[in-house]
N, C-alpha and C positions, 0 to 999 in steps of 0.2 A: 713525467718530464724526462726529457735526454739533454747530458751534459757532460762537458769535456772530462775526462778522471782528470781529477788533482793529482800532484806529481808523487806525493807517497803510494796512491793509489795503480801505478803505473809501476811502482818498484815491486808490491807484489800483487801485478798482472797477473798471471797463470793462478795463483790461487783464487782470484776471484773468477776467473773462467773457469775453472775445476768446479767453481760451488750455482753455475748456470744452472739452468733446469734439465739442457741433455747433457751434464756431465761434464760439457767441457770438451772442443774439439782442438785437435796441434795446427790448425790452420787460424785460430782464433788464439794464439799463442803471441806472446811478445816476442818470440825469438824468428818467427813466422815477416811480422812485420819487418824486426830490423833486416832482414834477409831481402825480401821485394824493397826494403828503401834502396836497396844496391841496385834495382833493373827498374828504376824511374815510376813506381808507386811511393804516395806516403804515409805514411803510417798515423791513424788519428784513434785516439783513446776515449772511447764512450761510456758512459753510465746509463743507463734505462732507470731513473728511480720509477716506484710503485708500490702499491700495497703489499704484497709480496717481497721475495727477497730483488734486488736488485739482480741486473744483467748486461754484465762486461761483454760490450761488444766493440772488436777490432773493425775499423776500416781505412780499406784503403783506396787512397786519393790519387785521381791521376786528371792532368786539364788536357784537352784535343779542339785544336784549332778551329773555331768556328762553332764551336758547342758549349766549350766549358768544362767545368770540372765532374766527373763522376765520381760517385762515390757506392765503393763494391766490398759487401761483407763476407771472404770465401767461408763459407758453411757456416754462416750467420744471416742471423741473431742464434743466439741461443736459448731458442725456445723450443716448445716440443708442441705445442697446440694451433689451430686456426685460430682460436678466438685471441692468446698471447701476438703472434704475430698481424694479427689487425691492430691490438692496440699499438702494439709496438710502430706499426708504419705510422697510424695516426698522430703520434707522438712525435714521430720525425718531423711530417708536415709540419707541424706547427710549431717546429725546431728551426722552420726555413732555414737550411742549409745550403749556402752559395753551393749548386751541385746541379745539374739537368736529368739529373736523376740517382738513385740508391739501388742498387743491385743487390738482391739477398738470393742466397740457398740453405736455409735452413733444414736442418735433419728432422724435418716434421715429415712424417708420411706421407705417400703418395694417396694411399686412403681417407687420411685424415682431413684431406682439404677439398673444398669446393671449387673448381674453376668457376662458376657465377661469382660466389660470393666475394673469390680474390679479386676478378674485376670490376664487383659492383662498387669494389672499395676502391679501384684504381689502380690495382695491380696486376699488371698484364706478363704473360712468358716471354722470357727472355728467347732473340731470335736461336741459341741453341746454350745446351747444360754445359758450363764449367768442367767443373770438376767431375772424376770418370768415375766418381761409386756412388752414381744416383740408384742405381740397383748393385745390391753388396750381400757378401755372407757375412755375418757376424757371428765369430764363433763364442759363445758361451765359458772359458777357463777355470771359473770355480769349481767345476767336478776334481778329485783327485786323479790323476795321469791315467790309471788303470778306466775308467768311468769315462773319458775325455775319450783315452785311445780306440776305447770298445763301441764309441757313436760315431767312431769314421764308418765310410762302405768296407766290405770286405776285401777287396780292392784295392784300397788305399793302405788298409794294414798291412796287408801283405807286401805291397810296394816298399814301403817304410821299414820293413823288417827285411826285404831281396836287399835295398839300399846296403845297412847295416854289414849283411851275410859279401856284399860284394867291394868292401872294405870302404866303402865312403865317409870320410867323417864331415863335422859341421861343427865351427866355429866362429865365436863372434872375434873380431879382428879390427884393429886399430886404424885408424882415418890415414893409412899412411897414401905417396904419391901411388906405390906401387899398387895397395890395394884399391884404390880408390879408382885408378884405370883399366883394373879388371875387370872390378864391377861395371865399368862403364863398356868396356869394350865386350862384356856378358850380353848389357844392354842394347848393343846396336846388334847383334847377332840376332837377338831377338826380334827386332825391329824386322829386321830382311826376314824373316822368316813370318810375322803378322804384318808388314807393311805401316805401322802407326809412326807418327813424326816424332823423333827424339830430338829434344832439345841439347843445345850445347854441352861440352863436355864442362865448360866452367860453373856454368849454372848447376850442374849436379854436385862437382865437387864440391862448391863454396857452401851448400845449401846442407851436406853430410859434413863437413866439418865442425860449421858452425851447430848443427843439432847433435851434433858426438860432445863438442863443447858443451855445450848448456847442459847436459847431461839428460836428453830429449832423444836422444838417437843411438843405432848401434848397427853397423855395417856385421852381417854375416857370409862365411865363404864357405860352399858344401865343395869338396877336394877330393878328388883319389891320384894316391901316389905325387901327391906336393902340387898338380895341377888344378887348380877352380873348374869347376864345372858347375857349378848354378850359383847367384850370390843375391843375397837381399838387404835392404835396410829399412828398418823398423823405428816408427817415432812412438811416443807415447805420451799422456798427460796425463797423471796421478791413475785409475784402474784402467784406462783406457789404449789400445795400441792399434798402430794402423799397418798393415804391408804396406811402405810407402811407395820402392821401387822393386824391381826384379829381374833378374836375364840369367840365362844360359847359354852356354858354348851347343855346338851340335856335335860335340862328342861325348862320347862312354854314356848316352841317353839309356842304355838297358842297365842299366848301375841305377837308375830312378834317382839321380840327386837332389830333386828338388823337393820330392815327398819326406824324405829324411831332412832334407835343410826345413822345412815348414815343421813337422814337429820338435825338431831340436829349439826350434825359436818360441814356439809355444812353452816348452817345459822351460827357457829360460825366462820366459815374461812369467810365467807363474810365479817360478823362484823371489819374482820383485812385487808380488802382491797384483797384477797384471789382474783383471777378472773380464776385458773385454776384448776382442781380437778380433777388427775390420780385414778380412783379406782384401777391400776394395778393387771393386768393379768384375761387374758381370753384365754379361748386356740385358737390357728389359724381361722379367717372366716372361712376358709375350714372345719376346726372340730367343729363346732358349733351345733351341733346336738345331739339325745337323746342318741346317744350310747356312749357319752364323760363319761370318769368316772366323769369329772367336771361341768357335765350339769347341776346340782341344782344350781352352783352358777354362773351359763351362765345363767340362769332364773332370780338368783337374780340381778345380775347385769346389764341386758341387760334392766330390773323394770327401769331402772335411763336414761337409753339410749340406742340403737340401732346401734349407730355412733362408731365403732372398728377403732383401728389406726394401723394397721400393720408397724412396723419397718424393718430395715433391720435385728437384728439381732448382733450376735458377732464374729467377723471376724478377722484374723491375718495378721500382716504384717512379713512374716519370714525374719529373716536379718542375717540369720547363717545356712549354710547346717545339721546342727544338728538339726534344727524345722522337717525336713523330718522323726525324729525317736522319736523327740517330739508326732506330731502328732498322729504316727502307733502306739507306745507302752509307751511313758511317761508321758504325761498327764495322762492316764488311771491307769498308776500306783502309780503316784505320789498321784493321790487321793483317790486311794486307801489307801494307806498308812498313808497317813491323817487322813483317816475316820476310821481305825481299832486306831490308835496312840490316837487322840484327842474327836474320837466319834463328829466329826464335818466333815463340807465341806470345800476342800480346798478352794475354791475362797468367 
């Protein structure tokens, strides 16, 4: 059975996503939700009861003219198996939720699932994936530093220690105006130099302040001689952390700031009990080679580990014969019109 959380149940939100079966994602976070209520999603509080333990899942509600209301769980359910996520759609159905459809991407493997069996059940791919660490490293941080540091490439240590020798430091740094528009202004450098679409500078700032507040976030800035040269921010939910963002300047690049700023970020998520580290997104095993436009930072990343996690991906449960004209023509339009209206992405 799926049901609204009761309101004590929504006060402590994030502990009952921490105690899901994958762990717990920051996208399936309350602080998550109240954030998207600010850019026209709402936030609705689930329960999944079952013989097992129960499974807090966040969605969010948006209506589009001519369809209805959808309802989309980023990196939910939290579940880790086919057979949990069949029940769990079944449950929904029969939850009938005023909705033309439920959108999930669960961090259930790409191996793990059947494409028959998800659409024998009614659940078809979504026309493209969400969120960008359908294929991810995940680094491993329970090793002690020494043990951690010694399973990079040789490469990559070396890089980390040039960093170091060529005066770079790396610190975590406060949500101020000033840092908060370096990091952004990191971010669009970055942009021009891979081409991907940056969203507004408010949406970033509002989104790093309010997870530095909840005490869910922490902006880092790697610097020589008092100027930023690479910067990140980092969310987390009880052992788990994600790279959430990232940019560099195109200077003092032979200084290696960012190989220094990623293990300084590591030894500080340790320090907090930290046992898991998403560098999020790398493009498909399958694309992993020199003709990716994203192959620099398949080099850099791959410096840290070798080990890809392939997901299934973002997939719909339709629950209205109107998802059929969703999928052909209104999603595509709907975001369009977003994206001319807001100069943003809708989802």
């Amino acid at each position: 059975m799926i049901r609204d959380a009761a309101a004590a149940e929504v006060e402590r939100w994030d502990d009952l996503v921490r105690a899901n079966p994958d762990g717990g994602h920051i996208l399936q976070s309350r602080g998550w939700g109240e954030f998207k209520a600010k850019h026209g999603w709402e936030p609705r509080h689930l329960v999944w009861e079952r013989e097992a333990a129960a499974v807090a899942v966040l969605v969010l509600q948006r209506g589009f003219p001519g369809f209805g209301r959808m309802w989309y769980a980023p990196k939910g359910p939290g579940v880790t198996t086919e057979a949990d996520l069949l029940a769990f759609c079944r449950d929904l159905a029969a939850m009938r939720p005023r909705a033309f459809a439920f959108r999930l991407e669960p961090d259930v493997e790409n191996d793990a699932v059947s494409p028959d069996t998800l659409q024998a059940a009614g659940i078809v791919k979504a026309p493209s994936d969400i969120q960008i660490n359908r294929a991810t490293i995940i680094l491993d941080l329970a090793p002690d530093e020494e043990a951690l540091l010694n399973s990079f490439k040789s490469k990559t240590r070396y890089n980390i220690r040039l960093a170091t020798r060529k005066e770079v430091t790396v610190a975590p740094v406060p949500p101020t105006p000033e840092n908060l528009d370096a990091m952004y202004d990191m971010m669009g450098s970055t942009r021009d130099r891979a081409g991907f679409f940056l969203r507004p500078r408010a949406y970033y700032h509002g989104y790093w302040k309010l997870q530095a507040e909840l005490g869910q976030g922490q902006l880092f800035l790697a610097s020589y001689a008092g100027r930023p040269l690479a910067g990140a921010f980092v969310t987390w939910l009880g052992a788990k952390a994600w790279f959430k963002d990232g940019g560099s300047t195109r200077e003092e690049q032979n200084r290696m700031p960012s190989y220094l700023l990623q293990w300084e970020i590591m030894r500080w998520l340790k320090a907090r009990g930290v046992t898991s580290y998403d560098l999020v997104g790398v493009p498909p095993p399958h694309q992993m080679d020199a003709s990716h436009s994203l192959f620099s930072l398949v080099q850099f990343k791959t410096g840290f580990s070798e080990d890809v996690t392939y997901y299934m991906g973002t997939w719909d449960l339709p629950l209205s014969p109107r998802y059929r004209w969703w999928a052909k023509l209104g999603e595509r339009a709907a975001a369009s019109i977003h994206r001319r209206r807001e100069r943003d992405l809708l989802w």
